[in-house]
Residue frames relative to the residue before (quaternion, step in Angstrom):
aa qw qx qy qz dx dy dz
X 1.0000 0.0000 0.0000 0.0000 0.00 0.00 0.00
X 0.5911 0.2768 -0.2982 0.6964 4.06 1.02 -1.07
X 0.2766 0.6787 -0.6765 0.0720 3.80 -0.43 -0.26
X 0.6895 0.4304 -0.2276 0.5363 3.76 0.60 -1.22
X 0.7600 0.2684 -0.3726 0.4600 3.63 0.62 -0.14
X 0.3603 0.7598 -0.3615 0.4027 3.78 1.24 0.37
X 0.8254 0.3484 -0.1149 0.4292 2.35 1.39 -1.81
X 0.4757 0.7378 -0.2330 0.4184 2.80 1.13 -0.85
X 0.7611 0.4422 -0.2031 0.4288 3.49 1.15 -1.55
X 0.5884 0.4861 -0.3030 0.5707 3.85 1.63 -0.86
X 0.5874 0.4946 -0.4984 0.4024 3.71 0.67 -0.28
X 0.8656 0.2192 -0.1218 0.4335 3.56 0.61 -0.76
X 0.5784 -0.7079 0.2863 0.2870 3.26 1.49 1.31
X 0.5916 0.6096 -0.4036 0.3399 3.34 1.04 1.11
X 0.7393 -0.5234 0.2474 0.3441 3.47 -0.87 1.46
X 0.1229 -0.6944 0.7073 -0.0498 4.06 -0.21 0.87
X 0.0874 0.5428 -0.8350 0.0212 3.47 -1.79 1.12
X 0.4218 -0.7041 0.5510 0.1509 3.59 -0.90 1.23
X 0.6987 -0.4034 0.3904 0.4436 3.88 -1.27 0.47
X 0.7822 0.1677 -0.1774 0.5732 3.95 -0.97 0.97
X 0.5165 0.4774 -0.6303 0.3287 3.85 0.35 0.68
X 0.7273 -0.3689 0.1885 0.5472 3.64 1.20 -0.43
X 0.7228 -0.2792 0.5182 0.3619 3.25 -1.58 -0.70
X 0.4844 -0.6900 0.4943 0.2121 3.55 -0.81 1.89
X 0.6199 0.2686 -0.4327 0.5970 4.11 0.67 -0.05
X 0.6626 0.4966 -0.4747 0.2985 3.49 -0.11 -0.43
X 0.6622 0.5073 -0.2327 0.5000 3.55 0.95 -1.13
X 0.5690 0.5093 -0.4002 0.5065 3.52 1.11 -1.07
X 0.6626 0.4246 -0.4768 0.3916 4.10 0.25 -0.67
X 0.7507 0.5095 -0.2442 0.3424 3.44 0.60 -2.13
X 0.7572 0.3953 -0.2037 0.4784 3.60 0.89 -0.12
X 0.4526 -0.7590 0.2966 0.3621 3.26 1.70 0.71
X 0.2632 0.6807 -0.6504 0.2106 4.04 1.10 -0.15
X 0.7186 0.2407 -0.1578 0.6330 4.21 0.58 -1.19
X 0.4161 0.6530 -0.6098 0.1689 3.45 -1.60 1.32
X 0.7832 -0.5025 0.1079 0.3500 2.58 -1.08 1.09
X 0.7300 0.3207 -0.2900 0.5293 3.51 -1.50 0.91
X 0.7056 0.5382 -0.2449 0.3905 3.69 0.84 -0.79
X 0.3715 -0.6210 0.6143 0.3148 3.88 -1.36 0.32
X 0.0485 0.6977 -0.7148 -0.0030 3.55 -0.92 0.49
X 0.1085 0.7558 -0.6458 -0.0002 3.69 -1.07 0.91
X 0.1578 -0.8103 0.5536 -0.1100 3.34 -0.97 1.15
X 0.3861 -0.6534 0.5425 0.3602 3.82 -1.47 0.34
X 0.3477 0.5896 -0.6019 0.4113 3.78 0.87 0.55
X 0.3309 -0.6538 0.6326 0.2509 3.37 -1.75 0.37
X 0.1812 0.7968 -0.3806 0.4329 3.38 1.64 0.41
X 0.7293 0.5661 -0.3632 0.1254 2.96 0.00 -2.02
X 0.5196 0.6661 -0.3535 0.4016 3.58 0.78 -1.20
X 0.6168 0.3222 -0.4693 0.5436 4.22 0.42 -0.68
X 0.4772 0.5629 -0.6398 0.2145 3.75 0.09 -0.21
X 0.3834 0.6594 -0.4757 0.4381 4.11 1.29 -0.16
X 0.4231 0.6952 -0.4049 0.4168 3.79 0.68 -0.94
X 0.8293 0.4743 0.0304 0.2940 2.81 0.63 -1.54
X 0.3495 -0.6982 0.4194 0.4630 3.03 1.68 -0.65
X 0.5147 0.6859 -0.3108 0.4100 3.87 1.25 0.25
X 0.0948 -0.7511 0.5290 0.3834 3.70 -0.38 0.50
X 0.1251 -0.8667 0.4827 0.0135 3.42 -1.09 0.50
X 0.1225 0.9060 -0.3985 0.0726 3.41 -0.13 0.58
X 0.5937 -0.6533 0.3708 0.2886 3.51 -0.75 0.90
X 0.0767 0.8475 -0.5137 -0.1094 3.37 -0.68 0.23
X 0.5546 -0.6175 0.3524 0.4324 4.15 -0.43 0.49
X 0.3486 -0.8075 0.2483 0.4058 3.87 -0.14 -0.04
X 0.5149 0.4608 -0.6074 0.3920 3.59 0.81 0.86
X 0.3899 0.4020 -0.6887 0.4605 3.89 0.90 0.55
X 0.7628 0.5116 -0.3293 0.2189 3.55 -0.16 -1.76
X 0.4797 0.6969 -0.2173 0.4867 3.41 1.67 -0.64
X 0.6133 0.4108 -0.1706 0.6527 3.76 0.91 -1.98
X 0.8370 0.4222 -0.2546 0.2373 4.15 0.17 -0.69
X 0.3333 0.6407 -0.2584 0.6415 3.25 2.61 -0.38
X 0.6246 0.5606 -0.3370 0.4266 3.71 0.78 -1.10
X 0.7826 0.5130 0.0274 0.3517 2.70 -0.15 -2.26
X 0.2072 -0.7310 0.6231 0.1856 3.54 0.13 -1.64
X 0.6420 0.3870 -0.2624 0.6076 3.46 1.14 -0.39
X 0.4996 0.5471 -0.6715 -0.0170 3.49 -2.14 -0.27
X 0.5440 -0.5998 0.5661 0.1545 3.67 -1.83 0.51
X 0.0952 -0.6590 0.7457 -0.0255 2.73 -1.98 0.46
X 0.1447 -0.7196 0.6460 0.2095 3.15 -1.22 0.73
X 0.5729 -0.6876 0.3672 0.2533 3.01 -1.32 1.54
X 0.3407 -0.7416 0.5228 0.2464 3.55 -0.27 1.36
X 0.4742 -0.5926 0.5499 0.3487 3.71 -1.48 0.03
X 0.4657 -0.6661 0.5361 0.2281 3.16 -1.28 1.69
X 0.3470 0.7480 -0.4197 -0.3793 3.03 -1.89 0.11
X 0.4995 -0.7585 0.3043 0.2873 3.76 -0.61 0.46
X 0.2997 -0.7679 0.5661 0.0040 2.63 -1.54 0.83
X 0.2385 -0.8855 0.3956 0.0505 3.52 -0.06 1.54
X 0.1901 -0.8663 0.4537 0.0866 3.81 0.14 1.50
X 0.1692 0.7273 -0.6646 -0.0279 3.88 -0.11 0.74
X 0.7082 0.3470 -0.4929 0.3675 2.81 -2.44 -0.11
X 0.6122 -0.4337 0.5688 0.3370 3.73 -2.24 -0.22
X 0.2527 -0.6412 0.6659 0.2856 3.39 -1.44 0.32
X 0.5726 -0.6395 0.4429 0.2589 3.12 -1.26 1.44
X 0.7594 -0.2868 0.4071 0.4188 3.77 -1.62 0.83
X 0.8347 0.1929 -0.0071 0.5157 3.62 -1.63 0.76
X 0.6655 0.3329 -0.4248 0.5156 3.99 0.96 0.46
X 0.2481 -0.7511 0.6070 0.0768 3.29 -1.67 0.58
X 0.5765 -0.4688 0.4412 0.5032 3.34 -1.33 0.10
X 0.6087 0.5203 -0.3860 0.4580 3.88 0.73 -0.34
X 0.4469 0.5994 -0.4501 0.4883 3.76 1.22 0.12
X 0.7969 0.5272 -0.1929 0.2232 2.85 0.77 -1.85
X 0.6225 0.5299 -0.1810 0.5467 3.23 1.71 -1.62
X 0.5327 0.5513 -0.4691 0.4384 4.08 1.18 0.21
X 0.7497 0.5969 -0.1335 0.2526 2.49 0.67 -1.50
X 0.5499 0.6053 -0.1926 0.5423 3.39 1.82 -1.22
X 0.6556 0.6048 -0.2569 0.3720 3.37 1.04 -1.05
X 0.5595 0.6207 -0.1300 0.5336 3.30 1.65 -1.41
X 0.8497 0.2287 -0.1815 0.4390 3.81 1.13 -0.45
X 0.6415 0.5408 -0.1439 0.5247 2.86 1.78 -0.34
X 0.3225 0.8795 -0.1401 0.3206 3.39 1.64 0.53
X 0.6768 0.1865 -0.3195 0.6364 3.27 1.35 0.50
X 0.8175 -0.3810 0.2237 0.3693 3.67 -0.07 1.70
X 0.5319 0.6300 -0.4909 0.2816 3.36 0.57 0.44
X 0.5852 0.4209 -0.3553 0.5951 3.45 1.10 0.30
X 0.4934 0.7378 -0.4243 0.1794 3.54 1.07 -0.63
X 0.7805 0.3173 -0.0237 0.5381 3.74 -0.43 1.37
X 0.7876 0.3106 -0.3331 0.4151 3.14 0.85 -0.38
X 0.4887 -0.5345 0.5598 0.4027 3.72 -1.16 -0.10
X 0.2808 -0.7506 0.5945 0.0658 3.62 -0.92 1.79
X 0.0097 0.6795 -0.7309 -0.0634 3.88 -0.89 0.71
X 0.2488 -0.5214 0.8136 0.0658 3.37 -1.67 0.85
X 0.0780 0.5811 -0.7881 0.1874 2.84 -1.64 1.09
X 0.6505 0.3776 -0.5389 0.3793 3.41 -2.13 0.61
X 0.8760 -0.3362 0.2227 0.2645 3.21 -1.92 0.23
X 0.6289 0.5864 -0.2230 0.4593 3.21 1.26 -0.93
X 0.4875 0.6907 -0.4346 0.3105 3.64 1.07 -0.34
């Protein structure tokens, strides 16, 4: 079924992961494509955990990712950061997915919209 993009990918001497090696962020970490300090930009809506990582990452639609495969080049305007200071312990039977709901639940009318979220404080 990918055969034409296989080829397509060994003709021009680019890395190929075939159907069932994983998830396009996941592979992007385990294969170091996203690390730290680094820009990684991708058609995954994923891309963004590449932060996890210490990577900025960011999704992009694929006639950008298409125009940027081409080109080598595209922009951003640097969006406005903001942070979110986690203190204290998260009680037994909670996750960081609690936490990122839970933000969502208060952070609900666009005030984060666009911007690049850092967590910081003890609670990290």
């Amino acid at each position: 079924r990918y055969s034409a993009i296989e080829a397509f990918a060994k003709e021009h001497g680019i890395d190929f992961y075939p159907a069932g090696r994983g998830i396009g962020h996941q592979v992007m970490v385990e294969e170091l494509y996203a690390e730290p300090g680094s820009v990684c930009v991708a058609s995954d809506s994923h891309s963004n955990m590449y932060g996890g990582v210490g990577c900025l990452g960011t999704p992009v639609v694929r006639t950008d990712a298409a125009s940027i495969w081409c080109t080598g080049r595209t922009w951003w305007r640097i969006p406005p950061v903001a942070r979110v200071e986690l203190t204290g312990k998260l009680p037994s039977g909670c996750s960081g997915k609690d936490v990122i709901i839970a933000l969502c639940g208060f952070l609900n009318a666009d005030e984060v919209l666009n911007h690049a979220v850092e967590f910081c404080g003890e609670g990290v």
